[in-house]
C-alpha positions in Angstrom: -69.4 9.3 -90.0 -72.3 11.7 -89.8 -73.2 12.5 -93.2 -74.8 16.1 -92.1 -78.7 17.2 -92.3 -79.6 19.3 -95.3 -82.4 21.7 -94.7 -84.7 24.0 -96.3 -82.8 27.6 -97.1 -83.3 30.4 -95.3 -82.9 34.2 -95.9 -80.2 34.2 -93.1 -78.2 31.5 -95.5 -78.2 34.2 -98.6 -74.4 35.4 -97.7 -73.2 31.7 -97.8 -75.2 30.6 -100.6 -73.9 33.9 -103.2 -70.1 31.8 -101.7 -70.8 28.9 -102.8 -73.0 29.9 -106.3 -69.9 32.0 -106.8 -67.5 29.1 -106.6 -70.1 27.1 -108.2 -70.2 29.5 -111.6 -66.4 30.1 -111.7 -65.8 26.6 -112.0 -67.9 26.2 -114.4 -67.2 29.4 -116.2 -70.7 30.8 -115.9 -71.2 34.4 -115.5 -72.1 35.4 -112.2 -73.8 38.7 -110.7 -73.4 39.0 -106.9 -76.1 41.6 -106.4 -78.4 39.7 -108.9 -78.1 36.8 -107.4 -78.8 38.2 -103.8 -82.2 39.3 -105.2 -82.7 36.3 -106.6 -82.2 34.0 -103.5 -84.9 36.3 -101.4 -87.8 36.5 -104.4 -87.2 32.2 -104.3 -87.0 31.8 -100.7 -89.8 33.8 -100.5 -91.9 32.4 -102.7 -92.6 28.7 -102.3 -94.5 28.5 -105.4 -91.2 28.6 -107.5 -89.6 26.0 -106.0 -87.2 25.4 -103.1 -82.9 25.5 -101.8 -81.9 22.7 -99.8 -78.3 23.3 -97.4 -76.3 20.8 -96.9 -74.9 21.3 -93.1 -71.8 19.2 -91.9 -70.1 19.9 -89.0 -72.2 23.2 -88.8 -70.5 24.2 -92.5 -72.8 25.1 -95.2 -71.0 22.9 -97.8 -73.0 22.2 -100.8 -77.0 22.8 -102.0 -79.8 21.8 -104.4 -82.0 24.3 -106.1 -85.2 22.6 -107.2 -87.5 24.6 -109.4 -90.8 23.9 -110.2 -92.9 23.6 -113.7 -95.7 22.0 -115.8 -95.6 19.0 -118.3 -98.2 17.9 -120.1 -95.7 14.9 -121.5 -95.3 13.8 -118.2 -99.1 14.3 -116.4 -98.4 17.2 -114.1 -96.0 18.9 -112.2 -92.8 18.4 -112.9 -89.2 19.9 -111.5 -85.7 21.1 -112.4 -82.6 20.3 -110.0 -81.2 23.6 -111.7 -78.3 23.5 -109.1 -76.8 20.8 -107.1 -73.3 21.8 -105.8 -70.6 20.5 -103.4 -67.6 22.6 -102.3 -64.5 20.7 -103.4 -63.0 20.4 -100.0 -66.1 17.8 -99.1 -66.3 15.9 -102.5 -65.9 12.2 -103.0 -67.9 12.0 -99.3 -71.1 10.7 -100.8 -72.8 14.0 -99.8 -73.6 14.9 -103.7 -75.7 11.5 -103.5 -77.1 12.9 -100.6 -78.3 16.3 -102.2 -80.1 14.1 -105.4 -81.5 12.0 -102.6 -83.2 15.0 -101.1 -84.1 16.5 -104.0 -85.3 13.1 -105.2 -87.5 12.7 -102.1 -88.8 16.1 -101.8 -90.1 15.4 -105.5 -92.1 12.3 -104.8 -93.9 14.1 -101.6 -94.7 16.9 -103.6 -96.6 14.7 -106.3 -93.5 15.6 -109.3 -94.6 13.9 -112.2 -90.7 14.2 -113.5 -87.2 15.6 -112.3 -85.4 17.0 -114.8 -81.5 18.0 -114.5 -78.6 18.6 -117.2 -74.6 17.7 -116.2 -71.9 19.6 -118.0 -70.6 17.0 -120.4 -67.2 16.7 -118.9 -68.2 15.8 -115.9 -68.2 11.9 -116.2 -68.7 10.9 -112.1 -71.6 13.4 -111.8 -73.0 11.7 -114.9 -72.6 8.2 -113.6 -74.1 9.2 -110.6 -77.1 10.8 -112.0 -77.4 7.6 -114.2 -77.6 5.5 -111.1 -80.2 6.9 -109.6 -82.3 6.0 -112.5 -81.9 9.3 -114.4 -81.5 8.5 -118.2 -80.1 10.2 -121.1 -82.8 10.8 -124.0 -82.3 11.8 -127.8 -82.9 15.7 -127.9 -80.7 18.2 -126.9 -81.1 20.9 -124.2 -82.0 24.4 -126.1 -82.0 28.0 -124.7 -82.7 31.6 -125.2 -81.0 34.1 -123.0 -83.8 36.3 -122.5 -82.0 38.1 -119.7 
């Protein structure tokens, strides 16, 4: 089976990409802006320096993506990143193409020079875990903090 080619987001992939965030946040029960996020998706695209959106194509669908943003460590050396989104629309899970998306933005990481990849999984969400875990990712002993600044 073809397992699809995932590709760099474009601004002509904005429509799609506001679908599938949308499905993405309602499953998850995270608030969810249409119009923000529209403006969001073009200042990214736009702007290499914040990161990057990968597509995943199969059978000339847009079905899932990877949002990798960009950062600085000094813990870690350098340049590190942020899989802030990696999402599959349900009617293509359990194909492998989740594993596919980490393998991207896994890859894309190392040519880039990342010192680190960073990523959070909603708790209940014990195969996305194990997969993460598999690819090397590791759990570590702080928690995740945030301030809603927006």
């Amino acid at each position: 089976m073809n397992k699809g080619d995932i590709l760099p987001a474009k601004l002509e992939d904005i429509d799609i990409l506001i679908n599938l965030m949308s499905e993405y946040y309602k499953e998850d029960g995270y608030k969810f802006t249409r119009e923000t996020t529209r403006e969001n998706l073009k200042e990214f695209i736009n702007n290499p320096y914040l990161g990057i959106i990968f597509v995943l194509i199969f059978e000339k669908i847009i079905c899932g993506y990877v949002v990798i943003t960009y950062g600085f460590s000094f813990e870690y050396g350098g340049r590190d990143a942020f899989v802030d989104e990696l999402f599959v629309t349900l009617n293509y899970r359990g194909k492998g193409f989740g594993k596919l998306l980490l393998n991207k933005a896994i890859n894309h990481s190392k040519t880039e020079k990342i010192k680190a990849l960073h990523l959070e999984v909603e708790k209940y969400k014990i195969s996305t875990r194990e997969m993460y875990e598999k690819s090397g990712f590791i759990l570590h002993n702080r928690n995740l903090m945030t301030l809603d600044l927006g």
